[in-house]
Chimera marker file (.cmm) of the C-alpha trace (Angstrom):
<marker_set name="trace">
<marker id="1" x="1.518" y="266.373" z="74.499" r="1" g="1" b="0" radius="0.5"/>
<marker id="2" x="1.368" y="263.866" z="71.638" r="1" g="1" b="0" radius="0.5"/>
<marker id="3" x="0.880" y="265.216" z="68.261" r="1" g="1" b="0" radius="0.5"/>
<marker id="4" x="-1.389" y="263.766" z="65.183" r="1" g="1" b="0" radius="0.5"/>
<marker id="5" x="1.149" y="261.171" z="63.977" r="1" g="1" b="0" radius="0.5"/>
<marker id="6" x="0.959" y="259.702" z="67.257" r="1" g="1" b="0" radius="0.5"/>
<marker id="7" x="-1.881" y="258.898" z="67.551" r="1" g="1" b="0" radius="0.5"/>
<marker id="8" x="-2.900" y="258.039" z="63.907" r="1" g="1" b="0" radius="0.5"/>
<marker id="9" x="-0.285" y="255.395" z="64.665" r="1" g="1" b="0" radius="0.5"/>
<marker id="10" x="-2.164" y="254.256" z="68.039" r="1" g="1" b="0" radius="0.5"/>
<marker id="11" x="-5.551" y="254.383" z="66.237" r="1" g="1" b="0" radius="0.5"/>
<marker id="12" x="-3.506" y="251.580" z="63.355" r="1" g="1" b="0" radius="0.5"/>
<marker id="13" x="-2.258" y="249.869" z="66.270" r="1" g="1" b="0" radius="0.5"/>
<marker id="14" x="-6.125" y="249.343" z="68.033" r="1" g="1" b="0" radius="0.5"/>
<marker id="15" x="-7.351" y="248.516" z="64.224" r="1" g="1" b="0" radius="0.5"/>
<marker id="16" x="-4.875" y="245.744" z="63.827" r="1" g="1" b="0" radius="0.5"/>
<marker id="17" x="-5.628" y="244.367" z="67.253" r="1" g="1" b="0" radius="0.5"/>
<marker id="18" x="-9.397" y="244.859" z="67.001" r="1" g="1" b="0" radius="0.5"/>
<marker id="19" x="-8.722" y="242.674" z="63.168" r="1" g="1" b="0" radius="0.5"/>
<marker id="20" x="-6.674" y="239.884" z="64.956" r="1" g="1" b="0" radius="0.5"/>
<marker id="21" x="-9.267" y="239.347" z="68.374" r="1" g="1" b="0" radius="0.5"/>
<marker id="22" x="-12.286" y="238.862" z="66.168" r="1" g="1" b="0" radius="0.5"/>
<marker id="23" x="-10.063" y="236.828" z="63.698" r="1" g="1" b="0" radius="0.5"/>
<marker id="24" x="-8.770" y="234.672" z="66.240" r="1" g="1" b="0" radius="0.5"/>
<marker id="25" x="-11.577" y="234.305" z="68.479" r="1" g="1" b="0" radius="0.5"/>
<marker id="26" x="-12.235" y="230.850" z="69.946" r="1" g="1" b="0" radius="0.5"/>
<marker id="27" x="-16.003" y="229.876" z="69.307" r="1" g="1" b="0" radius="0.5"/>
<marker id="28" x="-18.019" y="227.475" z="72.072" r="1" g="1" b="0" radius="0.5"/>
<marker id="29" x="-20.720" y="226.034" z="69.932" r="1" g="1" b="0" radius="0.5"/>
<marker id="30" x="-22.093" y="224.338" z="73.261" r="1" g="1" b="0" radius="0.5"/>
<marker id="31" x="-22.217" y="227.653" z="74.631" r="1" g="1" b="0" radius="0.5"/>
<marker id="32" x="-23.019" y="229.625" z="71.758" r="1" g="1" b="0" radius="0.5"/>
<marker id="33" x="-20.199" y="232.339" z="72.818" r="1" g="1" b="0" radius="0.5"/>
<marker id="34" x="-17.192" y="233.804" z="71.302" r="1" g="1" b="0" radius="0.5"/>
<marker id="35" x="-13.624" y="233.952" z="73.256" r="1" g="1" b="0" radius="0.5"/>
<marker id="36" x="-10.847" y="235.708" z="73.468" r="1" g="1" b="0" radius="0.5"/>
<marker id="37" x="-7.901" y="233.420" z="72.610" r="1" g="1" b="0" radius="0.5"/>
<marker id="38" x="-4.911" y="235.606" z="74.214" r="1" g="1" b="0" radius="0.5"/>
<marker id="39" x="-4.543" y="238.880" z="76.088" r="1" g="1" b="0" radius="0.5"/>
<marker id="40" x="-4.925" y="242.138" z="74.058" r="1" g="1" b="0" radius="0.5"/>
<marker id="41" x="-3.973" y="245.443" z="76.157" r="1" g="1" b="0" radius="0.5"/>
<marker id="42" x="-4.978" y="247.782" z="74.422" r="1" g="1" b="0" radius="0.5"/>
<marker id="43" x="-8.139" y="246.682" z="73.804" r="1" g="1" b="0" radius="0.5"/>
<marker id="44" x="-8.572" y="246.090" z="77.186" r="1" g="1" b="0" radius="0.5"/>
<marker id="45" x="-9.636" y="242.207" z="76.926" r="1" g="1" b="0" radius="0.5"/>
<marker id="46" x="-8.090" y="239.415" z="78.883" r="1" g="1" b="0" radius="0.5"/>
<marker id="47" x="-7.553" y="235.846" z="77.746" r="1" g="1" b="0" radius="0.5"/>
<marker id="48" x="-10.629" y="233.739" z="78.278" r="1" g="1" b="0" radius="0.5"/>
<marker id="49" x="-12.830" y="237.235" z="77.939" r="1" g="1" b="0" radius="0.5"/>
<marker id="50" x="-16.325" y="236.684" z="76.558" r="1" g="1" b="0" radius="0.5"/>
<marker id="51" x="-16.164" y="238.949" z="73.486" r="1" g="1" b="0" radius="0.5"/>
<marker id="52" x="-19.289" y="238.158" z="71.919" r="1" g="1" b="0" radius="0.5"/>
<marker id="53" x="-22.980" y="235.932" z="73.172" r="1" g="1" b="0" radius="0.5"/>
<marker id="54" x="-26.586" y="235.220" z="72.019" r="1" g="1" b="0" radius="0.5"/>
<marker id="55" x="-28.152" y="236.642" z="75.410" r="1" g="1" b="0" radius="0.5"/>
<marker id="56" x="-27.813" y="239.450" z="77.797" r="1" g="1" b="0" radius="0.5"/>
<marker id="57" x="-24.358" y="240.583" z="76.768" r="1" g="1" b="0" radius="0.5"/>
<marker id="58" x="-22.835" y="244.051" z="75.754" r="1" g="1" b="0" radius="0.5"/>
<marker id="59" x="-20.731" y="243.416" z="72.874" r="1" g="1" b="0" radius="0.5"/>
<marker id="60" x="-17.132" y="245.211" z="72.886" r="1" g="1" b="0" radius="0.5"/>
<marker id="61" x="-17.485" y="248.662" z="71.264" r="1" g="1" b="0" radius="0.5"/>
<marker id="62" x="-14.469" y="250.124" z="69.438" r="1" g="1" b="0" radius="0.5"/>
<marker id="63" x="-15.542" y="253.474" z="69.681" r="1" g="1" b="0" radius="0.5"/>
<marker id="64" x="-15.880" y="253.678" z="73.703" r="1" g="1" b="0" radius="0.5"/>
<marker id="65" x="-11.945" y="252.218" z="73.997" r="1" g="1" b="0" radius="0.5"/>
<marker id="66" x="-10.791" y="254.268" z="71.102" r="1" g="1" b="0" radius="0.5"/>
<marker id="67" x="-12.305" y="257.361" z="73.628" r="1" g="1" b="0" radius="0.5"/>
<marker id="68" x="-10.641" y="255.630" z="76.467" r="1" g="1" b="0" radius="0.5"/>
<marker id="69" x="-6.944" y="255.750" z="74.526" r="1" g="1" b="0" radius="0.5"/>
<marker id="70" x="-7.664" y="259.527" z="73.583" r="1" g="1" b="0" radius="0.5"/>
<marker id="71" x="-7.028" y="262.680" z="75.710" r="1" g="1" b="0" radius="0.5"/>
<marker id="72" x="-10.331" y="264.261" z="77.174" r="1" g="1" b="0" radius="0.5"/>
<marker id="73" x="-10.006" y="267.374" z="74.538" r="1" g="1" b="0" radius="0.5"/>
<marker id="74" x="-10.065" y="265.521" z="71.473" r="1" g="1" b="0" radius="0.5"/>
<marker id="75" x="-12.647" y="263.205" z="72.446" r="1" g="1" b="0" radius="0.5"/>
<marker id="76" x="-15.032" y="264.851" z="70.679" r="1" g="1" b="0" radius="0.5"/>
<marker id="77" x="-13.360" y="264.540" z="67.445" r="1" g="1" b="0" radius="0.5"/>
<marker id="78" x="-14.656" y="260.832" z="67.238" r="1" g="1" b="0" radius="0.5"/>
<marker id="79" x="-18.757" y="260.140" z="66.198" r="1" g="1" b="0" radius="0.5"/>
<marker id="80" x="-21.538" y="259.282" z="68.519" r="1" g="1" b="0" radius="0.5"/>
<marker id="81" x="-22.258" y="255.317" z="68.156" r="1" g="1" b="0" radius="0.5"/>
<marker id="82" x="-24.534" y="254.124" z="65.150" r="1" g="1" b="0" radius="0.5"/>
<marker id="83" x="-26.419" y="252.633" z="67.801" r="1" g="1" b="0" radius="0.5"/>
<marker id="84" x="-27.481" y="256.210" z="69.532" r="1" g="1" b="0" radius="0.5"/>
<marker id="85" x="-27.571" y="257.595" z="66.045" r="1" g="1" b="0" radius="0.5"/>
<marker id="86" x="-25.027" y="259.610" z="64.665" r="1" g="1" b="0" radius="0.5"/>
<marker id="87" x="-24.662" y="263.149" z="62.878" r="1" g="1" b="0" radius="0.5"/>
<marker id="88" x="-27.488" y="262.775" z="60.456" r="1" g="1" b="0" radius="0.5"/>
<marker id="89" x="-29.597" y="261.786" z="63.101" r="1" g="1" b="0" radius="0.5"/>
<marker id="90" x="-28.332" y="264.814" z="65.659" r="1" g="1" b="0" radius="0.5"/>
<marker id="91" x="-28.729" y="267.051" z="62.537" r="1" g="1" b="0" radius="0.5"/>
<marker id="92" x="-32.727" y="266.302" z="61.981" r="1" g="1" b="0" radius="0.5"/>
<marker id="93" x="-33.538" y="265.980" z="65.645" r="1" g="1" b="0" radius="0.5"/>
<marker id="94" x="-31.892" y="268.826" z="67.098" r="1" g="1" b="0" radius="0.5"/>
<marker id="95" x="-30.318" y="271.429" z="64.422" r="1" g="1" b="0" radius="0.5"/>
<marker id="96" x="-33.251" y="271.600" z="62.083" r="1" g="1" b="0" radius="0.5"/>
<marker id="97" x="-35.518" y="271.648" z="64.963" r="1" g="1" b="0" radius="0.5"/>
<marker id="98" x="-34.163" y="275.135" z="65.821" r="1" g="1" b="0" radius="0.5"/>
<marker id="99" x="-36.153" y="278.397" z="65.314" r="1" g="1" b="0" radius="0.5"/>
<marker id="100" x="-33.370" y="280.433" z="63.418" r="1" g="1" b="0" radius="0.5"/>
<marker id="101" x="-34.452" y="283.984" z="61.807" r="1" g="1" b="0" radius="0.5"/>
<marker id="102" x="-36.397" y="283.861" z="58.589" r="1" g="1" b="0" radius="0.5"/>
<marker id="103" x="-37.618" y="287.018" z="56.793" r="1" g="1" b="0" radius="0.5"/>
<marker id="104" x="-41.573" y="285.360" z="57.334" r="1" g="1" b="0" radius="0.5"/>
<marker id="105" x="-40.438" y="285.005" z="61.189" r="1" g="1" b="0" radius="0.5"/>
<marker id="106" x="-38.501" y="288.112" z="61.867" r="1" g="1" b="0" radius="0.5"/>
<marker id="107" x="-41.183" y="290.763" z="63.521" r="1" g="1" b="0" radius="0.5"/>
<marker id="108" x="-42.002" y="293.438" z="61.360" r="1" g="1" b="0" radius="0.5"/>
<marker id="109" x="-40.868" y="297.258" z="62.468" r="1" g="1" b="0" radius="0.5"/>
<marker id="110" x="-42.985" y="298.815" z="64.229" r="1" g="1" b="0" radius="0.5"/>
<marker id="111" x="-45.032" y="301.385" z="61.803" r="1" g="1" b="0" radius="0.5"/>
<marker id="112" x="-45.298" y="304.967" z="62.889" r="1" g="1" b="0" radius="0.5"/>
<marker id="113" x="-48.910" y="305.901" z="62.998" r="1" g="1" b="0" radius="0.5"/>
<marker id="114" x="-50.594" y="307.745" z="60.173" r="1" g="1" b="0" radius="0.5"/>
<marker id="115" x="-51.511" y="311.656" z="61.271" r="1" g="1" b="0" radius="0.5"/>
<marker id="116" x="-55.821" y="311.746" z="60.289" r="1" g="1" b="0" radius="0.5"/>
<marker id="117" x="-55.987" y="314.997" z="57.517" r="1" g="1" b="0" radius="0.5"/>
<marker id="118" x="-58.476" y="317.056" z="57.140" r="1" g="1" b="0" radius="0.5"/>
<marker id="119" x="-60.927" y="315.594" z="54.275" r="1" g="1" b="0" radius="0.5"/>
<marker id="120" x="-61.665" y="317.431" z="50.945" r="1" g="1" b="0" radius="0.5"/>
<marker id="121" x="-65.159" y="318.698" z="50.969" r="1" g="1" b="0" radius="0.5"/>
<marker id="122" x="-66.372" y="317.416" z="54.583" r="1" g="1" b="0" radius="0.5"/>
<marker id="123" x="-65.662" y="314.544" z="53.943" r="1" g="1" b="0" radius="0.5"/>
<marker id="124" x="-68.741" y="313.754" z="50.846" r="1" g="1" b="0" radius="0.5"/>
<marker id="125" x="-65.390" y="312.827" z="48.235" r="1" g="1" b="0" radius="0.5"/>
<marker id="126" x="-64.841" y="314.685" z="45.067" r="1" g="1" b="0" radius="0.5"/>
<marker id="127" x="-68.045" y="314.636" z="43.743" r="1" g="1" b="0" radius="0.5"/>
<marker id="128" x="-69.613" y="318.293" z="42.874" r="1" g="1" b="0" radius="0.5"/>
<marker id="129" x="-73.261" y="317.629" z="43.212" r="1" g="1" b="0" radius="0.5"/>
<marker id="130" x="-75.182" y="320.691" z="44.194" r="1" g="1" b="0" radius="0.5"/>
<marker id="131" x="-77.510" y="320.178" z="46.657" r="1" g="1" b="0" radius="0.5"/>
<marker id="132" x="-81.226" y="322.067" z="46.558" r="1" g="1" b="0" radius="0.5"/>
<link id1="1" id2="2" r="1" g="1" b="0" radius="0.2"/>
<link id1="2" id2="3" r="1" g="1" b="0" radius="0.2"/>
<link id1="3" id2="4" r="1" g="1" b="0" radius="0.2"/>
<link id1="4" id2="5" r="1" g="1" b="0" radius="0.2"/>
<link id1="5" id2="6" r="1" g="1" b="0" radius="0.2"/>
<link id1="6" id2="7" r="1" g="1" b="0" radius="0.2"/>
<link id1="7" id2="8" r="1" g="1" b="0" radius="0.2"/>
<link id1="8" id2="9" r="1" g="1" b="0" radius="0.2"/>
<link id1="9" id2="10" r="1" g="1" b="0" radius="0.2"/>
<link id1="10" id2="11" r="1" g="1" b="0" radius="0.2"/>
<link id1="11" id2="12" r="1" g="1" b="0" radius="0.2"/>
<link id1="12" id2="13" r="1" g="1" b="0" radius="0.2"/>
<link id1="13" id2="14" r="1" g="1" b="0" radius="0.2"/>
<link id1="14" id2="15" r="1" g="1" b="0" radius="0.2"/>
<link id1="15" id2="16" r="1" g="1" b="0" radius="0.2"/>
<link id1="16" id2="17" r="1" g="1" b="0" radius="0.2"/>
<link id1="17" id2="18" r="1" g="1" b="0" radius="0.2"/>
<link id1="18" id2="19" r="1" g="1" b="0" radius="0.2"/>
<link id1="19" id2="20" r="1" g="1" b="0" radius="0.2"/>
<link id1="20" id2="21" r="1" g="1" b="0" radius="0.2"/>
<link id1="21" id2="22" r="1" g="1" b="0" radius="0.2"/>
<link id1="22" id2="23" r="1" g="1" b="0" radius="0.2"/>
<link id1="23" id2="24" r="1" g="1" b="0" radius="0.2"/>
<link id1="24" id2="25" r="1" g="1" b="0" radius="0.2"/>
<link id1="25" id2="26" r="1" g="1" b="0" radius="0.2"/>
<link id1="26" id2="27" r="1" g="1" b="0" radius="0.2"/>
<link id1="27" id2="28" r="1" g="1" b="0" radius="0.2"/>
<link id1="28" id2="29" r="1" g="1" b="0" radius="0.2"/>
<link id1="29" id2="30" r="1" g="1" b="0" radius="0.2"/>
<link id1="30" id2="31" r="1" g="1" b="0" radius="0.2"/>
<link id1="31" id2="32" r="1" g="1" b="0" radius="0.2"/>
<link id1="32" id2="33" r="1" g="1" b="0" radius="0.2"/>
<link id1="33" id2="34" r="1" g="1" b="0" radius="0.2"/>
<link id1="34" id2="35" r="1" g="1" b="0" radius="0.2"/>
<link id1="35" id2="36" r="1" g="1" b="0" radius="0.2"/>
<link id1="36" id2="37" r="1" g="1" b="0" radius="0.2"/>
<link id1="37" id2="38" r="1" g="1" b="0" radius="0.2"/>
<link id1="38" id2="39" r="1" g="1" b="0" radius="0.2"/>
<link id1="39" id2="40" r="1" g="1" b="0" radius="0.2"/>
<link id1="40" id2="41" r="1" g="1" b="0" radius="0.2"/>
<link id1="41" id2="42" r="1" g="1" b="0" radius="0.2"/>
<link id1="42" id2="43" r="1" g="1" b="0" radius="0.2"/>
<link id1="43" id2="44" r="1" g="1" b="0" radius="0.2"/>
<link id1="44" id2="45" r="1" g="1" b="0" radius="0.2"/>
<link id1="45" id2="46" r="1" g="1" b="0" radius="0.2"/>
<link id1="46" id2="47" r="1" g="1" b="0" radius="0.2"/>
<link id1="47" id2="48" r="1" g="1" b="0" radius="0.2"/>
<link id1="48" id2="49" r="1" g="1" b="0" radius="0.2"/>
<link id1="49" id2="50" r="1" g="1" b="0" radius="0.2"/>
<link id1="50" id2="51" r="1" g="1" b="0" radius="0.2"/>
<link id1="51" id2="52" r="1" g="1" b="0" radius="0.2"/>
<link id1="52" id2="53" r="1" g="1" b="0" radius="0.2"/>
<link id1="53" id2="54" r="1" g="1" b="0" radius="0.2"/>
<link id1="54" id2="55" r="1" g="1" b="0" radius="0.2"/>
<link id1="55" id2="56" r="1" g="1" b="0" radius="0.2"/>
<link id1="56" id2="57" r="1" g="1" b="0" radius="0.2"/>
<link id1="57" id2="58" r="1" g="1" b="0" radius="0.2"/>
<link id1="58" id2="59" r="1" g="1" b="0" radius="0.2"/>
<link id1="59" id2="60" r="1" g="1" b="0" radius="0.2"/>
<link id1="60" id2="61" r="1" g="1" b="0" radius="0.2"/>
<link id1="61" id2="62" r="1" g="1" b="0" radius="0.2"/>
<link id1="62" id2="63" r="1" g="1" b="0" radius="0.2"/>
<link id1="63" id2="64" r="1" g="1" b="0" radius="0.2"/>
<link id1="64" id2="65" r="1" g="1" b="0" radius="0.2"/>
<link id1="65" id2="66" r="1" g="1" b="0" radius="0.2"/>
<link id1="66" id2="67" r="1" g="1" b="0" radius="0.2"/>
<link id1="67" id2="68" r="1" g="1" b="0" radius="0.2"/>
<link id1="68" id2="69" r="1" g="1" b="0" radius="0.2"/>
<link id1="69" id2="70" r="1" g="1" b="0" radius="0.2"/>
<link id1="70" id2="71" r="1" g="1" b="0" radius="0.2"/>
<link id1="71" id2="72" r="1" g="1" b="0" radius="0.2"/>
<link id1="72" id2="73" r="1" g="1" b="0" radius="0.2"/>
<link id1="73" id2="74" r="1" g="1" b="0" radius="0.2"/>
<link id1="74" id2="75" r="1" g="1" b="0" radius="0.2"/>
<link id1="75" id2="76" r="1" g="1" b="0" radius="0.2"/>
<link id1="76" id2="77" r="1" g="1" b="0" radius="0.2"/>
<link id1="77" id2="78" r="1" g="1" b="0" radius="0.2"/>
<link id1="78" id2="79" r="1" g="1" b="0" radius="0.2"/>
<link id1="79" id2="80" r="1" g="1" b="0" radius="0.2"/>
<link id1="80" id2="81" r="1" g="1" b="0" radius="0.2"/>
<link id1="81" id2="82" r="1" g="1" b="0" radius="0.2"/>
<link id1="82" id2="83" r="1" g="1" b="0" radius="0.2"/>
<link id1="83" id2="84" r="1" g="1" b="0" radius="0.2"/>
<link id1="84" id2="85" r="1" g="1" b="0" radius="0.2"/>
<link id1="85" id2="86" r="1" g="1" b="0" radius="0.2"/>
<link id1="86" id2="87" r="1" g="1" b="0" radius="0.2"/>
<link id1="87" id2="88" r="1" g="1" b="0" radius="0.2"/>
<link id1="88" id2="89" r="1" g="1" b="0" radius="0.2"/>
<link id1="89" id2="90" r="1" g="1" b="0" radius="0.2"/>
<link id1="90" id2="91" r="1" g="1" b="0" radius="0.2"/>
<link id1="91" id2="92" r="1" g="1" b="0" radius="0.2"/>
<link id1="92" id2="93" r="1" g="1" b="0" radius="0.2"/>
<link id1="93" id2="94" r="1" g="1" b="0" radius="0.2"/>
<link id1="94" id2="95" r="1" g="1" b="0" radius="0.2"/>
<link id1="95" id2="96" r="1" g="1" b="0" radius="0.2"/>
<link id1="96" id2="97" r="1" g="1" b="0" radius="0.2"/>
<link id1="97" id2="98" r="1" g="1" b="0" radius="0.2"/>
<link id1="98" id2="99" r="1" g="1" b="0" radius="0.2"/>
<link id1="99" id2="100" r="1" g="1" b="0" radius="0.2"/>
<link id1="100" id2="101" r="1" g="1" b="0" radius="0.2"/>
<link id1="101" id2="102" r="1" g="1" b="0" radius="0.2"/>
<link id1="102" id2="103" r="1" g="1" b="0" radius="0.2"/>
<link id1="103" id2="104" r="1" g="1" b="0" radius="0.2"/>
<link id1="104" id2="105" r="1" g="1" b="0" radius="0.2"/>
<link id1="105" id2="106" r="1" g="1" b="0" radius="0.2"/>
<link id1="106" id2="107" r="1" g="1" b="0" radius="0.2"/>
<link id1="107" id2="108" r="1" g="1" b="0" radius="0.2"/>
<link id1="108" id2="109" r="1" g="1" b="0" radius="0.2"/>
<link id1="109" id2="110" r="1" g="1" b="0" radius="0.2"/>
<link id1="110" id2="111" r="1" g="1" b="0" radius="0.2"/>
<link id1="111" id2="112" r="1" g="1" b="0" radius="0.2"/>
<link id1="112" id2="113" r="1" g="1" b="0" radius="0.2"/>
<link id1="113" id2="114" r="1" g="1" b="0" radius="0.2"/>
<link id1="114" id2="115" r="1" g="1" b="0" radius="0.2"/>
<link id1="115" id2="116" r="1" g="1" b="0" radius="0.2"/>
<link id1="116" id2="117" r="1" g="1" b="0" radius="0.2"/>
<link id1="117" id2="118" r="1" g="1" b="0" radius="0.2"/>
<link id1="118" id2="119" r="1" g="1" b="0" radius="0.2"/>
<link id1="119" id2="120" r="1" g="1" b="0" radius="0.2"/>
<link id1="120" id2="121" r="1" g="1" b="0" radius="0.2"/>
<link id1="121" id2="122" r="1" g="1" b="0" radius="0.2"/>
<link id1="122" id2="123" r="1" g="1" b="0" radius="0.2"/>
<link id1="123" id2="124" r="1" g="1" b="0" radius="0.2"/>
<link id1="124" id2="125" r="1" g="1" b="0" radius="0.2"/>
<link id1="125" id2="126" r="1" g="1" b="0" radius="0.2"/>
<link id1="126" id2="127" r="1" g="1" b="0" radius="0.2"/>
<link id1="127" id2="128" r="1" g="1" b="0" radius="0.2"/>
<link id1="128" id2="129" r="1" g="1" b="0" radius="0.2"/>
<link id1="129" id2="130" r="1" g="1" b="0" radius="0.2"/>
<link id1="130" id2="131" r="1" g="1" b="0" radius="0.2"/>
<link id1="131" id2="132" r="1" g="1" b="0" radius="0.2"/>
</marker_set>
């Protein structure tokens, strides 16, 4: 198993490459495209690759083939895309959407039920009025 060193030094090496394919991109004006100019590996792009176009293209994502170079475990160390939305977005949608336990929400013990006394007087209160 590779440690944390490892792959903070494979994560450099994707950055660089990443750096130098955009960089070094060859760019068809008559086409309106962007082009790979050599092979990158770990990127996953072949000379002559389209890397970037003004219709119906999926632009490379650095995120999916930085998941692709990880092991399945840690995969979830890394962000969702911007494009999907992120953690702020996951956090208002989902987590704060949540019922948790409040002390307005929680239900109230049940009460035990008052025992009826006898009233003072017959019930009439505490008045002493004689009646004729």
């Amino acid at each position: 198993m590779t440690s944390g060193k490892e792959y903070a030094q494979i994560i450099e090496k994707l950055k660089q490459q990443w750096k130098i394919l955009w960089r070094d991109r060859i760019d068809d004006r008559l086409r309106a495209e962007g082009i790979a100019d050599k092979d990158y590996s770990l990127l996953f792009v072949e000379r002559g690759t389209v890397i970037v176009a003004t219709r119906k293209y999926k632009p490379l994502d650095f995120s999916e083939i930085l998941q692709q170079h990880l092991p399945p475990c840690e995969s979830y160390v890394t962000p969702p895309k911007p494009t999907i939305g992120g953690w702020g977005k996951f956090v208002r949608n989902v987590l704060n959407k949540q019922k948790g336990f409040t002390r307005r929400m929680r239900p109230e013990p049940p009460k035990p039920a008052k025992k009826v006394q006898q009233r003072k007087k017959g019930g009439r209160g505490w008045l002493h009025l004689k009646r004729k």
